[in-house]
N, C-alpha and C positions, 0 to 999 in steps of 0.2 A: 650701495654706498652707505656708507655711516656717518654720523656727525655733519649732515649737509643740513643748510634749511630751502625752503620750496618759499619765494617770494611771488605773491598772488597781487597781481593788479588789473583792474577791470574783470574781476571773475574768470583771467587764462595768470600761465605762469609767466609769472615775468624773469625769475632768475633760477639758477642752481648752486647758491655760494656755501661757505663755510658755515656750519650754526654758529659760530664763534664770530663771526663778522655782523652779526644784527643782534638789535636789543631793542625793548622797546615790551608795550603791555599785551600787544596782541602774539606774542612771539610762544611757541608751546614746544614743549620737546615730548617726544614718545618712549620713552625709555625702555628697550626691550622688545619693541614692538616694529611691525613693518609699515609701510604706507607703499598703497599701491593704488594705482588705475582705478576709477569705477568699471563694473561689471558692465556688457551690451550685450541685450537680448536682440536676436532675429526673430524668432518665434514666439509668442506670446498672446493670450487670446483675451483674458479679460481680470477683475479681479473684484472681490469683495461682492461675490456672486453675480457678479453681471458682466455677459460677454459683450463686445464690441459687436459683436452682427447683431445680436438682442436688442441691444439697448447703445444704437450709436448716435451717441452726441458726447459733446466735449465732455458732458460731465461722467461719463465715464472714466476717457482719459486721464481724467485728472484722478479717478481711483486709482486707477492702474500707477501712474507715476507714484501716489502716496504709496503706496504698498510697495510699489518692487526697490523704489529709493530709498525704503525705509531697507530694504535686505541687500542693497549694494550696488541694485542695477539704477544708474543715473542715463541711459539712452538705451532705447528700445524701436521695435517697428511692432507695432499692435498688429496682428495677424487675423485676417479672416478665411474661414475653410469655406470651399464651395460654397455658393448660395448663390442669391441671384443679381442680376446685375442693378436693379435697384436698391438693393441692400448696400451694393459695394460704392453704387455714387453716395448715399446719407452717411455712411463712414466718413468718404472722401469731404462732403459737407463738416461734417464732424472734426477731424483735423484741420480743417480751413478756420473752422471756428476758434478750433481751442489755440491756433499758432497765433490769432490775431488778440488772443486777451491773453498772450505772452506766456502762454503754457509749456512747459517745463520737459523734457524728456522725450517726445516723443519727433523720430528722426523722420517718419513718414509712415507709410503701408506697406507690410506683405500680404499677396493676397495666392494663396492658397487653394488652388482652382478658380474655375471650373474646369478648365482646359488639361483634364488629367485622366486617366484611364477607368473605368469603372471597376475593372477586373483587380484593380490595385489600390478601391477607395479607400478601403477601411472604415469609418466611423464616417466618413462624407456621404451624404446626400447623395442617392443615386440620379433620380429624377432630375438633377439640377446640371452632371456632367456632360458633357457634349463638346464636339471639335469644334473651334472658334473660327468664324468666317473673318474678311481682313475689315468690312463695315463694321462687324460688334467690336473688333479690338480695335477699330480707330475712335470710334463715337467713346469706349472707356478711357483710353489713353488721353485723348483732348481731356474729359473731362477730369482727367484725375494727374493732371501734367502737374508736377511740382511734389504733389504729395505718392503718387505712388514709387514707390524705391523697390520692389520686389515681389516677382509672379512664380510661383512653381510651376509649370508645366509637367505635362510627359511630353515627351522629344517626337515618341512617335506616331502624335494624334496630330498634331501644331504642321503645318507646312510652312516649308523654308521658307516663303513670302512672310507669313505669319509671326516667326522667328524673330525673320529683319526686321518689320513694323516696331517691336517691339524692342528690340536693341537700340533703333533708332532714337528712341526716346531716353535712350541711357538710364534704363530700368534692365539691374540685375535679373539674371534669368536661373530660375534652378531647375534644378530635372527632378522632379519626387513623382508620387502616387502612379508608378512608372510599369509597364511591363517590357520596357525597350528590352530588345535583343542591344547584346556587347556592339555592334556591329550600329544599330541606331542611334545608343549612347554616342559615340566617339567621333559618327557624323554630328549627333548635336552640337558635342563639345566642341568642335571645329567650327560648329556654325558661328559658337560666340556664347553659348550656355557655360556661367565659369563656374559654377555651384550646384550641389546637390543635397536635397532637402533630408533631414534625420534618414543620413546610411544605414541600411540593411531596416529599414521599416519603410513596408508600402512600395515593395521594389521588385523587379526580377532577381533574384536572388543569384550567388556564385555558386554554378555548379559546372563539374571539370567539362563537361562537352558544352557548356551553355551557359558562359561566364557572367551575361546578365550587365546591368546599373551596376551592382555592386562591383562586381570584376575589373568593370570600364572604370570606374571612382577609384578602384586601387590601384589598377595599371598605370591612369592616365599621371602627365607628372604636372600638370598647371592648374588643373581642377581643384577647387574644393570641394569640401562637406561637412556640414552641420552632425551632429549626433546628441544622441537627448542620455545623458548620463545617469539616470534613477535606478537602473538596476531590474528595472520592468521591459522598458522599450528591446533595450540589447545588455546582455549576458556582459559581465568587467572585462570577460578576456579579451570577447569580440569589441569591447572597447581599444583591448591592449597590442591586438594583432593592426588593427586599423593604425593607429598611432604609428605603430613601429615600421608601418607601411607608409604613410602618407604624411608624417615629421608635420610640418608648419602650415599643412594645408588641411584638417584637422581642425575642427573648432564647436565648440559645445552652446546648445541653444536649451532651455526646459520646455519649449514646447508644453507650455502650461497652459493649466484651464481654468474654471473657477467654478464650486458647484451652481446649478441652475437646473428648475424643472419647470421652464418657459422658453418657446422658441423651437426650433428642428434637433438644436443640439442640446440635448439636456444633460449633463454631465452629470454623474452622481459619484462619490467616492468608495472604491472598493479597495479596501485595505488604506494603501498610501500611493494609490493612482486614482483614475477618474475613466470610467465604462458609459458607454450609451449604447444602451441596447444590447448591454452585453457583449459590444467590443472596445477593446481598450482603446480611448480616445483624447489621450491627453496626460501629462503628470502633472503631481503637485509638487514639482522643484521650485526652488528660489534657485539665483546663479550661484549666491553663495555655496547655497549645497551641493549645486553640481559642482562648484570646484571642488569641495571638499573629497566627495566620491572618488572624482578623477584620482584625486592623490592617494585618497583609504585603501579604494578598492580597485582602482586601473592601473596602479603603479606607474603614475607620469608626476614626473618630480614637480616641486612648488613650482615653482619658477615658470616650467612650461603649462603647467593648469592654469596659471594667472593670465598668458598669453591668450590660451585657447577660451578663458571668458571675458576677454579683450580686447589686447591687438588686433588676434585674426578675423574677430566679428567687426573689428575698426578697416581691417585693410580690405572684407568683401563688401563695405560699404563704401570704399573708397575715401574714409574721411580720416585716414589715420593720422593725418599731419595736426590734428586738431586732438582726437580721444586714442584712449587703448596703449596709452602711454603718459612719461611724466617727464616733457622737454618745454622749453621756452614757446610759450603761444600756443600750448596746450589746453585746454578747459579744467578748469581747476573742481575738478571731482575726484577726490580719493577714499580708500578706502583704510581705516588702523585695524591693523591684524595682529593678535597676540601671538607669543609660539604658538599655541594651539589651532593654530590658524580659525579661533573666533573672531566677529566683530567685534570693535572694541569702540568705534566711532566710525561715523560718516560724515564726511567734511562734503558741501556742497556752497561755491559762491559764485 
């Protein structure tokens, strides 16, 4: 739309009228320019060198929100990889804290093992992986009710008991760090798993007699998936082939880190990514740039790359009636984009 203005009351939208119908000092036009949606991270680990498993309390948080709001992303899920399960309650303390001194941005937890295959950890903690009994997922779930929003598993380590505990709590489920056979995939996704963590990384891969996570991710038609767009993780095409297969269910996370030489994960920057141990373990995306990429280098039109670092991360959190879009009783977080598709401003209220 052109020539509209966006009328903000109580910090959501309150209207969509003509610009021509309001006046007044707070009123701004963009001339030229777009306004869209703020960005939403699913994956996200830490920032201004401190990870959230490192160093979890609020005041981390509150870097994290500074940094990534300041590049676009206004609601995220701060991500923690394997560790251990006392790690993962002081997190859960840690966002308990920061919601109650009215902290900004962050939607809840993903937590990213341990419940995932060892064979397909990549840069996770070996030591720390193992198949979860239904006592450790109740004792973590009770304790992390409210704030945990989302677990990776592998499908084939979890028992359908396991599964259910976990659904039951109305915590998104993804399938990463995976060596599922096609065939384990698609009983997961049946079980109620509607997500799949950064496609064709840390997976059974598509191969013609052994179609794999990835196979199952592109066949299936209701599933989603994450993908990390830098250009390291996965090849533009294997961007472009996914897309043209999987339309709206398709959605870009940065899977980002922060460097850090404290803690099990010490991330260090090798070129314009992040290595531990000399496996690659993380980028240094902003959303911004993953959208940029989507468009430079994966050939997915504006339009749709604005979705896939919005909407779709709004509709696998099930909050889209709120973010990931720009309608009546929305959260008034946008983004001004010039042609260049630069930032130009970020409007937050």
């Amino acid at each position: 739309m052109t020539d509209q203005a966006i009328v903000i009351k109580d910090s959501k939208v309150d209207s969509i009228v003509p610009f021509s119908s309001i006046s007044g000092t707070h009123a701004k036009h963009f001339n030229g320019c777009f306004l869209v949606p703020a960005f939403i991270d699913l994956q996200v680990y830490g920032a201004a060198k401190k990870l959230l498993a490192t160093y979890p309390v609020a005041e981390t948080l509150q870097l994290m929100y500074e940094q990534f709001s300041s590049e676009g992303t206004c609601l995220f899920l701060p991500t923690l990889a394997t560790n251990t399960i006392a790690t993962f309650k002081r997190s859960i303390d840690a966002v308990n804290e920061y919601w109650r001194s009215n902290g900004k941005g962050v939607y809840g937890l993903h937590l990213e093992g341990p419940w995932i295959n060892e064979i397909k950890r990549g840069a996770h903690v070996k030591d720390w992986i193992h198949t979860p009994t239904i006592t450790e997922v109740t004792d973590l779930l009770e304790y992390g009710k409210g704030v945990i929003k989302m677990i990776t598993i592998a499908p084939e380590v979890c028992s359908d008991e396991v599964i259910e505990l976990i659904l039951s709590h109305d915590i998104i489920l993804s399938a990463g760090h995976s060596n599922a056979t096609y065939e384990e995939a698609i009983k997961g996704f049946e079980k109620g798993i509607s997500t799949v963590t950064h496609l064709y990384n840390a997976m059974s891969a598509l191969q013609h007699r052994s179609p794999g996570l990835v196979g199952a991710t592109l066949n299936h038609t209701t599933v989603k998936s994450s993908i990390i767009p830098d250009g390291y993780h996965v090849d533009y095409s294997a961007i472009a082939i996914a897309k043209k297969i999987m339309g709206p269910r398709l959605f870009a996370i940065t899977d980002a880190v922060t460097e850090t030489n404290t803690g099990p994960y010490q991330h260090q920057m090798a070129g314009d990514k992040f290595e531990c141990n000399g496996v690659l373990s993380g980028s240094a995306l902003s959303m911004h740039r993953a959208f940029k990429n989507l468009v430079n280098y994966a050939g997915v039109e504006v339009a749709e790359a604005l979705c896939m670092c919005s909407l779709y991360p709004a509709q696998v959190l099930r909050c889209d009636q709120h973010y990931g879009k720009i309608a009546p009783q929305t959260a008034g977080q946008f983004l001004i984009l010039n042609q260049q598709l630069e930032l130009v401003e970020i409007i937050t209220t």
